[in-house]
N, C-alpha and C positions, 0 to 999 in steps of 0.2 A: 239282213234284218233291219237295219240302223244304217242310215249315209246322211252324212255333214257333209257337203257343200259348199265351198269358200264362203264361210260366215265370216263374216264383220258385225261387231257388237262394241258401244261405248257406254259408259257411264258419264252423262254430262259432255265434259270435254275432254274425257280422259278412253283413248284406244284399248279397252281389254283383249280383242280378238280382232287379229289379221288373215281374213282368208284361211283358215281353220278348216281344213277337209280331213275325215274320216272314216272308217267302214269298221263295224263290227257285225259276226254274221252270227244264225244260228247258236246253238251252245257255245259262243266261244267265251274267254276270259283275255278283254283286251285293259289290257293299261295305260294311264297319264302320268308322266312324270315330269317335274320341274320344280324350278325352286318357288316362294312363294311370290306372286304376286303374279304367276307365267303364266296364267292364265284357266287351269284346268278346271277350278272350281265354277268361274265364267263359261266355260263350256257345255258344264250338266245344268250350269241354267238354264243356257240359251234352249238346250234340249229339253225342258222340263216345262218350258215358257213362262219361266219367271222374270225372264227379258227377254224387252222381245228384241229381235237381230234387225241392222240396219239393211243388209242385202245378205246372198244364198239362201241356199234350200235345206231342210232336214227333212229325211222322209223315212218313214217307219211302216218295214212290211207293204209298201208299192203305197203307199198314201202319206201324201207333205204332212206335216203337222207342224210347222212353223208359226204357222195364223191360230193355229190351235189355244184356246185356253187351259190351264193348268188341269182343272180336273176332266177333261178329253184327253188330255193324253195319257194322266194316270190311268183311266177307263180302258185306256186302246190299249196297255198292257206295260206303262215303265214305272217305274219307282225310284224312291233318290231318299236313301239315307244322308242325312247331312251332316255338312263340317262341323265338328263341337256336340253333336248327336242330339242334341235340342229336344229332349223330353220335357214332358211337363209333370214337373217337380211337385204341387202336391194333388196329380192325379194318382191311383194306383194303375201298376204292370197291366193288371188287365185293361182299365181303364183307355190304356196310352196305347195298346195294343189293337183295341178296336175301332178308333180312332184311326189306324190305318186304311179298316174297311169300308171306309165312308161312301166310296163309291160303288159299295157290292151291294143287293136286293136283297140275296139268295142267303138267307138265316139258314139254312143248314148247310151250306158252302160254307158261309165263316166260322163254322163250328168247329167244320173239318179240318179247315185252316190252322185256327186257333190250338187245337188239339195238337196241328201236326208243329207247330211252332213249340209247343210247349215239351213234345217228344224231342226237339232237336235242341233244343235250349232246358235243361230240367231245373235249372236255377232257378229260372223267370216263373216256371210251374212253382217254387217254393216258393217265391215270393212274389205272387198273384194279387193279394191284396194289400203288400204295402206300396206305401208310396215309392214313386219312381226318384223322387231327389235321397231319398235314404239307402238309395244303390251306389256298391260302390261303381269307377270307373267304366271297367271292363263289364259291370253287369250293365248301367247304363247303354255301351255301345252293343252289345247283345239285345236290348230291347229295343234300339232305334235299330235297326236291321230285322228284327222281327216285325216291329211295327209298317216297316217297308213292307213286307212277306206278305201281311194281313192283305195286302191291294193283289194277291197273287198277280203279279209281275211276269212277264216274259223277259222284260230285261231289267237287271238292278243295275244302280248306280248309286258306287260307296265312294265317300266323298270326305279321304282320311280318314278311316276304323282303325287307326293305328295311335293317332294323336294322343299325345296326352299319357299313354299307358305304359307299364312296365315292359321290359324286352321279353320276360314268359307270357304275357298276355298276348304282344304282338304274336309270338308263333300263333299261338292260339284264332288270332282275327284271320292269321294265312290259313289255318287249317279249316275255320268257319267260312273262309269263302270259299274253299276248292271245295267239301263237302257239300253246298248248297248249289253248285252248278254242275259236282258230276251226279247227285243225289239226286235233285231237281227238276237240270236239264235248264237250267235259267242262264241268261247271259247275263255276262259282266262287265261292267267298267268298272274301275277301281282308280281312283283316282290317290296318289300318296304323294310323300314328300320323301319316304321312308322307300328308295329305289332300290335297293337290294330287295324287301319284301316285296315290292308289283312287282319284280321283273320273274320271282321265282315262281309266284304264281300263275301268270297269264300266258298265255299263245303268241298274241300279240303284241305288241308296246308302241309310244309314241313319246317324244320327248319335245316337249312345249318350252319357249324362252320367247317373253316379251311377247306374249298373245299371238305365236306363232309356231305353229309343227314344224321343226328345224330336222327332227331324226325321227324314222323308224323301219321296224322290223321286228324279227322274232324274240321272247323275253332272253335267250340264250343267247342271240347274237348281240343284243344291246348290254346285255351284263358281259360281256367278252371285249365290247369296243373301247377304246382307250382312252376316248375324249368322253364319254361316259363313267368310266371307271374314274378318273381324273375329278370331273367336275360332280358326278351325283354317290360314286360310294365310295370315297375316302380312298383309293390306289393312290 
């Protein structure tokens, strides 16, 4: 579905991605892990074409999308909840939700959407029209992943849904993405810092240091490996 291609990406004079290749296919749930500044968050940019990449290719479903601007590639079917879940604070739920659809024509598609997001989420249906800054955390990052949803997505990219929030919530954001892609059918990147939760959720994993894929494998074999365990979940 998804292939990165030795990207190389800078900010200024500063290397955030070295030769960066990855594959995530069909419904799968793949994972980024690393500590912060490793680069993973620079990855769903470069994928989302909020920077643009110095060389490689990215190419989604037999078509590049590298040259692509940001609302072509949401259109061609990805989405990217972000780091800190960046809603706007005195929109209402609804409000912030539709705002995802920006790119859809089809008024009774986003209806259906919006409907089916409000069945999956019953909170954000309670609280519909207050504002989005008077949620707490966890319902915040519930509405920046629904507001993702509203672009009906073929692949999401969550981009730390874990930050910030209590240890019961975090189960909760593991159980809100496995249900959204075995529910769904929608693919994943999950990008955390929090390597115990990617690894129990995804198929696949990748483990990013210094803007570079140093390891991967299956979420089982990397939460088994030692230098893993050592450096990303406290063994």
């Amino acid at each position: 579905m998804l292939s990165v291609a030795d990207v190389n990406l800078a900010y200024g004079g500063r290397r955030a991605l070295n030769g960066v290749s990855l594959e995530i296919g069909a419904g799968e749930i793949v994972s980024l892990i690393g500590s912060n500044g490793a680069g993973k968050s620079s990855t769903l940019k470069a994928i989302m074409g909020l920077q643009p990449i110095e060389s490689g290719e990215i190419w989604f479903e037999g078509e590049r999308i590298d040259r692509r601007d940001t609302p072509e590639i949401v259109a061609r079917g990805i989405a990217l909840s972000p780091e800190g879940r960046r809603v706007f604070p005195r929109m209402s739920v609804l409000e912030n939700l539709l705002l995802g659809a920006y790119t859809r024509k089809d008024a009774a598609g986003r209806q259906r959407t919006l409907d089916e997001i409000f069945d999956h989420f019953p909170r954000l249906a309670e609280r519909r029209g207050q504002n989005a800054g008077l949620l707490s955390g966890g319902e915040q990052q519930m509405l920046a992943i629904g507001r993702a949803l509203m672009a009906k997505p073929k692949l999401l990219m969550l981009d730390e849904p874990s930050l910030g929030l209590a240890p019961l919530l975090v189960r909760e954001i593991g159980q809100i993405v496995r249900s959204i892609n075995a529910e769904r059918g929608i693919s994943i990147i999950l990008v955390e810092q929090n390597a115990s939760l990617a690894l129990k959720v995804c198929g696949q994993a990748y483990v990013m240091e210094s803007g570079r894929i140093t390891l991967s494998g299956g979420g089982a074999e990397l939460g088994n490996n030692e230098y893993v365990r050592r450096a990303y979940l406290g063994a």
